[in-house]
C-alpha positions in Angstrom: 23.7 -2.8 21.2 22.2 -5.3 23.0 21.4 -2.8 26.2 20.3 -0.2 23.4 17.6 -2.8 22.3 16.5 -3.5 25.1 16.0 0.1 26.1 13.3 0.0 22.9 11.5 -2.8 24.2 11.2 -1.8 27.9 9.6 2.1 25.8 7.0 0.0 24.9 7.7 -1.8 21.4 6.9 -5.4 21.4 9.8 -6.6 20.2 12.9 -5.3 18.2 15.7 -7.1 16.2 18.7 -5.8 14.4 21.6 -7.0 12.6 25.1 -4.7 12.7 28.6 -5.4 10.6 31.5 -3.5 10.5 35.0 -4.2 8.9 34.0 -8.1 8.3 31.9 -8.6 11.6 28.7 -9.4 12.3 26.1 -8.6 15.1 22.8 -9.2 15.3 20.1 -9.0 18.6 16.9 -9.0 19.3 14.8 -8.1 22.8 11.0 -8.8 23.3 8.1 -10.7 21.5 6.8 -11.5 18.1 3.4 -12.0 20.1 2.2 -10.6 22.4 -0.6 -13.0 22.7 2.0 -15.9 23.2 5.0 -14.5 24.5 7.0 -16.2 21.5 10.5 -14.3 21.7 11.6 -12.6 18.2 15.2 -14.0 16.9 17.1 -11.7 14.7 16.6 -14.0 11.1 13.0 -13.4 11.3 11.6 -11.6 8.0 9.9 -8.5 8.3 7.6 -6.2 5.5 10.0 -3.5 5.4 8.2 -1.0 3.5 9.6 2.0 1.2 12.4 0.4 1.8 11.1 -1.7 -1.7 12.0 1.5 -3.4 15.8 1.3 -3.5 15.3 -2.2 -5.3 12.4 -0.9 -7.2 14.8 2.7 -8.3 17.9 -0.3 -9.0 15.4 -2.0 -11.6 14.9 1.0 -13.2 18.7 2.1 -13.1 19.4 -1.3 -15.4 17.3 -0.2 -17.9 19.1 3.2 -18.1 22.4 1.5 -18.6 21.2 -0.9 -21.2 18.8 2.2 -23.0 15.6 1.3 -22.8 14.2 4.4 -20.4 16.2 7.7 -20.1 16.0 9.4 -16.6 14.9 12.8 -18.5 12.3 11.8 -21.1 8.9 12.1 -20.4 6.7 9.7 -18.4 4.0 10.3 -20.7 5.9 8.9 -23.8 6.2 5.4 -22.1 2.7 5.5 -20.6 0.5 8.1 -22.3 -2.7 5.9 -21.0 -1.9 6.2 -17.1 -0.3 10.3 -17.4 -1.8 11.6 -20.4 -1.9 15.3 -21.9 0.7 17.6 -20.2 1.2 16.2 -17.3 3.0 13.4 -18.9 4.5 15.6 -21.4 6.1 18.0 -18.3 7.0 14.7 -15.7 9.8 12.7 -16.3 11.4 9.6 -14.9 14.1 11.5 -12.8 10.8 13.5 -10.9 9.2 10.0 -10.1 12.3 8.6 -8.9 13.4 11.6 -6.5 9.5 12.4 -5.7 9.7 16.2 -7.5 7.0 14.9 -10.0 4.0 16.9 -8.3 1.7 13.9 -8.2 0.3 13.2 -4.8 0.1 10.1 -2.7 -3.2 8.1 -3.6 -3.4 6.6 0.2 -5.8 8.7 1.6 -7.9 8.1 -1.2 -7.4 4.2 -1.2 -8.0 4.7 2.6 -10.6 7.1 2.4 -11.1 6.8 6.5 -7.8 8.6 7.4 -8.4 11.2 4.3 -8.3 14.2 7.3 -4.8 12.6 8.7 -3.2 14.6 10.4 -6.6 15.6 12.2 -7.1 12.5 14.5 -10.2 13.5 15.7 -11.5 13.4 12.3 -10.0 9.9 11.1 -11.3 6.4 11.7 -9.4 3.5 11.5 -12.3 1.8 9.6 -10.3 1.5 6.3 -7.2 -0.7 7.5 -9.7 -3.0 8.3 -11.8 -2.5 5.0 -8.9 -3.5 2.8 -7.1 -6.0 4.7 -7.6 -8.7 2.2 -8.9 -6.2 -0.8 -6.6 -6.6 -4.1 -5.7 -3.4 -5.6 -5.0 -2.5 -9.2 -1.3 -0.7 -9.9 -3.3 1.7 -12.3 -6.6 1.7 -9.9 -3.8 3.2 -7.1 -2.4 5.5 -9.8 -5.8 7.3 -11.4 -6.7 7.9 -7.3 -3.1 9.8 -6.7 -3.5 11.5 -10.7 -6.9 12.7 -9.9 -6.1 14.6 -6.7 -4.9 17.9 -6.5 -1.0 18.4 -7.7 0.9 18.9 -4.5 3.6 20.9 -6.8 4.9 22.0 -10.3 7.0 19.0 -12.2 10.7 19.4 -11.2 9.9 21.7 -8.1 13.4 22.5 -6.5 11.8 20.8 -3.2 10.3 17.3 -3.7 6.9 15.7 -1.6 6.9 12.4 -0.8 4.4 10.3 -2.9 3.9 6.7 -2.9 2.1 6.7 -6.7 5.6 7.6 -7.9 7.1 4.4 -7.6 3.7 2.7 -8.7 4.1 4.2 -12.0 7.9 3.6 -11.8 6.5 -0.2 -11.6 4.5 0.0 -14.6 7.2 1.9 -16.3 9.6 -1.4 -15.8 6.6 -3.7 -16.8 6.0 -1.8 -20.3 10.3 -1.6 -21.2 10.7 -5.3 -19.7 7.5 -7.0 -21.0 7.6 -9.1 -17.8 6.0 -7.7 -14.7 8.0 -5.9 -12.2 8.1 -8.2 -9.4 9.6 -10.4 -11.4 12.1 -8.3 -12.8 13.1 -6.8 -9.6 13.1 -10.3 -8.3 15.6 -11.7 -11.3 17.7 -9.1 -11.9 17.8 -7.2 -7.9 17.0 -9.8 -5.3 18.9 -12.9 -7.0 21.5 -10.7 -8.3 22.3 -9.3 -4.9 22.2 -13.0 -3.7 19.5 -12.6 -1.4 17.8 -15.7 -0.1 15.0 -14.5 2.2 13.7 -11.9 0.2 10.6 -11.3 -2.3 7.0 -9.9 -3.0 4.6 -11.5 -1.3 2.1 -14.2 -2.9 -0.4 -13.7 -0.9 -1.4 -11.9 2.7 0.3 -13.8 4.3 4.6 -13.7 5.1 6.1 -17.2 4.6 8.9 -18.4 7.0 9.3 -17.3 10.8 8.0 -13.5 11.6 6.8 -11.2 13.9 3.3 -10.0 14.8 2.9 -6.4 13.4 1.2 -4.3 16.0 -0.4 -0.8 14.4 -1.5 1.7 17.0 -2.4 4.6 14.7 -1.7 7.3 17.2 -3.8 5.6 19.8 -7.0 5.5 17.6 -6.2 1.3 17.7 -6.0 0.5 21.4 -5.1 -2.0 22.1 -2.6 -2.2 19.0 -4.3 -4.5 16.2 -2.3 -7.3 14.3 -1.8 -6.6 10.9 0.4 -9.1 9.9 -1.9 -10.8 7.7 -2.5 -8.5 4.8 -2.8 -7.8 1.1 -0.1 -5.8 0.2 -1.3 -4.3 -3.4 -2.0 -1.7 -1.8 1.2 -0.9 -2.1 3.2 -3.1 -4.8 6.7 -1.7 -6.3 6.4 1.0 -3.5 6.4 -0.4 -0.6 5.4 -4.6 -0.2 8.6 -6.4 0.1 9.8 -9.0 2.6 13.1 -9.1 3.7 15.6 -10.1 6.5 17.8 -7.7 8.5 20.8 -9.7 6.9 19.6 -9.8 3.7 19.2 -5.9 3.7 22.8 -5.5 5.0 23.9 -7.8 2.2 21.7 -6.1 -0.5 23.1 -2.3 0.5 26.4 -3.5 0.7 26.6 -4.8 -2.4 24.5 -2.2 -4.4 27.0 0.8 -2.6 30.1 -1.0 -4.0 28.5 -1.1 -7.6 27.8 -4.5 -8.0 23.9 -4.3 -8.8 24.2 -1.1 -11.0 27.3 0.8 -12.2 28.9 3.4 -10.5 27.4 6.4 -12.9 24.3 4.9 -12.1 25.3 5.0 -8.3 26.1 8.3 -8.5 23.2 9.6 -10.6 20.9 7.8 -7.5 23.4 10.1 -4.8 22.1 13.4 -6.6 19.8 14.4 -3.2 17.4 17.1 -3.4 14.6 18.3 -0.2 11.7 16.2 0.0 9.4 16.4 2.3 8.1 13.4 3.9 4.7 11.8 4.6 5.3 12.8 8.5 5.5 16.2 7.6 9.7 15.8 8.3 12.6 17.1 5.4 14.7 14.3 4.2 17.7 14.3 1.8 16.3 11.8 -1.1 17.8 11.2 -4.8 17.0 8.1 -6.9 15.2 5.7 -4.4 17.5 6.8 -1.9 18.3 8.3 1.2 21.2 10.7 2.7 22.0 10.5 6.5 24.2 12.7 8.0 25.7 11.6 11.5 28.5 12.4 13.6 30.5 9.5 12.1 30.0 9.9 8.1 27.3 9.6 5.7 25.1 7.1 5.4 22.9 5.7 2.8 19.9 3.6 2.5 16.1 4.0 3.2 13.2 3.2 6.1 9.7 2.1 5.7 6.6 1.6 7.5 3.3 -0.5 6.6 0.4 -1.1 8.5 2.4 -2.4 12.0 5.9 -3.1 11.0 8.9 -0.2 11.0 12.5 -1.2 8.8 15.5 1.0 8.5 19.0 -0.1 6.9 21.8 2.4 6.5 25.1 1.9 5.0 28.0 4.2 5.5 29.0 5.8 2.2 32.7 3.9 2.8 30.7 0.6 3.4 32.5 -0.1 6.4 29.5 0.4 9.0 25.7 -1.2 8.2 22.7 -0.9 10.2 19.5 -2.6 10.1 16.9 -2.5 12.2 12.8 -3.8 12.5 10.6 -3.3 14.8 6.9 -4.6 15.5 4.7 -1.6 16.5 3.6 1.5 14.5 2.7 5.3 15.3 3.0 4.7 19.1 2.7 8.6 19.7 -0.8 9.6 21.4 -2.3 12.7 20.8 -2.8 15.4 23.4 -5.9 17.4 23.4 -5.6 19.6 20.4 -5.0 16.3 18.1 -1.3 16.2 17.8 0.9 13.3 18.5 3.1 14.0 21.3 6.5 12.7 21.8 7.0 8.9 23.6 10.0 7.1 25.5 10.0 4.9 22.1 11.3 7.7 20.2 14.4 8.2 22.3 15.1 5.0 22.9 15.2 4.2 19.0 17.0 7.5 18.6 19.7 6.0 20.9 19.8 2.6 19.0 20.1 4.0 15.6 23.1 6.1 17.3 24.9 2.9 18.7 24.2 0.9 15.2 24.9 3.7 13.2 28.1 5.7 15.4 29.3 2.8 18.0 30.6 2.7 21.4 30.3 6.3 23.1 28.0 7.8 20.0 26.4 10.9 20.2 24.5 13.5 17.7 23.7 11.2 15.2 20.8 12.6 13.2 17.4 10.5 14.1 16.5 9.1 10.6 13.0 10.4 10.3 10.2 7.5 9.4 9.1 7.0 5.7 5.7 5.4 5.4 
C-alpha cells in the first residue's frame, strides 16, 4: 500500500491518504503534501469533502422514513412536493427514480455554472464560474427549478438511469417536508451520530474545520497551474454532495450500514437493487439506492466516490464486510486534452487504478475493475 501510494504521488497528485481494514486490522498511509505552497505533508486523519459520497448517508435518511412510513419508495414525488415537481412530471416520478437516478430530470450544474454549460467541449468552456460562486449561497429549490427547467434527459423509470445531482436535492427537501427539521440535521442525528462518527458533518460555512488538505482543481488543464479550492460554499451542492468526512470515519460508517445497523436489512437490500446508470463522465456504473456495485477479481464491493471542485473520495466495502477501502486525494481532472478537445489518458490514472487494486484485492491483485469517478 504504502509503495502503491506513493506511485500516485510521484503521477503527479499532490498528496494521497488512505485508510485499509481487513478481518479486525487497520492500515492507513499517506504520501505527499496538503500544500503545495508549504510543503506541509498530508497525515491520514485529515478530513476531506468527499463528495457524492453524501448520497449514501443522504439515500440511509430516506431509508428510515420508509421503515417508520412516512415516504413510500413508489409513490409519487409530486404528492410530497407538488410546488418543486408539479403537473405530470411529479405525478409519473417517484422516490425510487430519484434515489437510483432513473427519474429523467437532469443535473442543474451546468446551469448553476453556466461557464462550463458546453462541457465536454473544452475549447468552448471557461473556468470563470468556479470562481463566480466560490462564496455564492445557493437555494436547494433555486438548484432544483435550474435541473426541472432543462430538457428531460429520459422517460421516468427508464430501464437505464443518468446520473443527476438535482435528484438527491429533492431527495433533501423530500426528508425536510416528512421530518419537519431540515435535512442536515436529520442526516446528522439519525446517520452520522448513529453510525458513531466523530469527524463528520455538513459544513457551516466555506471553510473545513480541523486539519485538511489543499484541494487542487485542474479542470482538464483549463486551470494551470491547479487553483485551491478548498475554501468554498458548498450549497451548491447540499444533500448531494457537501459532506466532510475522514477516511476512518467512512470505513466505520460503510461497515456498519452493510451489517444493518443504520437501516434494516430489507431496507439494505431494497438499496442493492442496481440498475445502469450512466455517469457524469460519460462512464456506466452499477447504482441502486444511493449506492454503488463494484465488481473485482476478489468479491463485490459496495460503497460510492465523489468529486467537488479539487478533492476526489472513494470508500468500498466488500459485500462480506471483511475488506474496506478508502481513499482521498487532493487534485481533480488531471487529464489534458489533445487537439480535438478530449482528455487524454495520464500516469495518475494507472497509478490510482493500481492503488484501488492493492486496497480493494491485496497482495499480488490484478483485474480489479477501476471504479469510474462520480462528480
Amino acid at each position: 500500500m504504502e509503495s502503491a501510494l506513493d506511485g500516485v504521488h510521484r503521477a503527479g497528485i499532490p498528496g494521497v491518504y488512505a485508510e485499509v481494514r481487513q478481518d479486525g486490522r487497520t492500515w492507513r498511509g499517506a504520501s505527499g503534501v496538503a500544500d503545495l505552497r508549504t510543503g506541509r505533508p498530508v497525515t491520514p486523519e485529515m478530513r476531506q469533502r468527499v463528495g457524492s459520497i453524501t448520497k449514501t448517508f443522504t439515500a440511509t435518511a430516506v431509508m428510515q422514513q420508509v421503515e417508520q412510513g412516512r415516504i413510500r419508495l413508489d409513490a409519487p414525488i409530486g404528492g410530497y412536493l407538488p410546488r418543486l415537481v408539479p403537473g405530470e412530471r411529479g405525478r409519473k416520478i417517484t422516490v425510487r427514480m430519484l434515489l437510483n437516478n432513473t427519474s429523467g430530470i437532469p443535473d442543474y450544474i451546468p446551469y448553476a455554472f453556466p461557464s462550463l454549460r458546453a462541457f465536454p467541449s473544452l475549447p468552448d468552456v471557461s473556468t470563470e464560474s468556479l470562481d463566480d460562486n466560490r462564496f455564492r449561497r445557493f437555494r436547494p429549490s433555486e438548484l432544483i427549478e435550474m435541473g426541472l427547467a432543462a430538457p428531460p434527459v429520459s422517460e421516468p423509470g427508464a430501464s437505464t438511469g443518468v446520473y443527476s445531482n438535482t435528484n438527491y436535492l429533492l431527495l433533501g427537501q423530500l426528508l425536510e417536508h416528512v421530518t419537519g427539521t431540515p435535512a442536515e440535521e436529520y442526516i446528522t442525528r439519525n446517520v452520522i451520530e448513529r453510525a458513531g462518527l466523530r469527524h463528520t458533518g455538513f459544513p457551516t460555512g466555506p471553510r473545513i474545520q480541523g486539519p485538511h488538505a489543499r484541494m487542487y482543481e485542474a479542470f482538464y488543464g483549463l486551470i494551470d497551474p491547479p487553483r485551491d479550492y478548498s475554501v468554498y460554499d458548498m450549497s451548491w451542492t447540499g444533500t448531494g454532495a457537501a459532506l466532510v468526512s475522514t477516511m476512518e470515519d467512512l470505513n466505520r460508517f460503510y461497515a456498519r450500514f452493510l451489517d444493518g445497523r443504520i437501516v434494516s436489512r430489507s431496507s439494505l437490500a431494497q438499496m442493492q437493487r442496481t440498475i445502469p446508470v450512466r455517469a457524469l463522465d460519460g462512464t456506466m456504473i452499477e447504482y441502486g439506492l444511493g449506492l454503488h456495485k463494484v465488481a473485482t477479481s476478489c468479491g463485490t464491493f459496495w460503497g460510492h466516490d465523489g468529486t467537488v471542485w479539487g478533492a476526489g473520495t472513494i470508500s468500498m466495502t466488500r459485500a462480506d464486510g471483511k475488506r474496506q477501502m478508502s481513499v482521498a486525494v487532493n487534485l481533480q481532472r488531471w487529464n489534458k486534452p489533445d487537439a480535438s478537445g478530449r482528455p487524454q489518458p495520464h500516469p495518475i490514472d494507472h497509478a490510482l487504478a493500481t492503488l484501488y487494486r492493492q486496497g480493494m484485492c491485496g497482495e499480488g491483485a490484478t483485474g480489479a475493475e477501476t471504479v469510474a469517478q462520480v462528480p
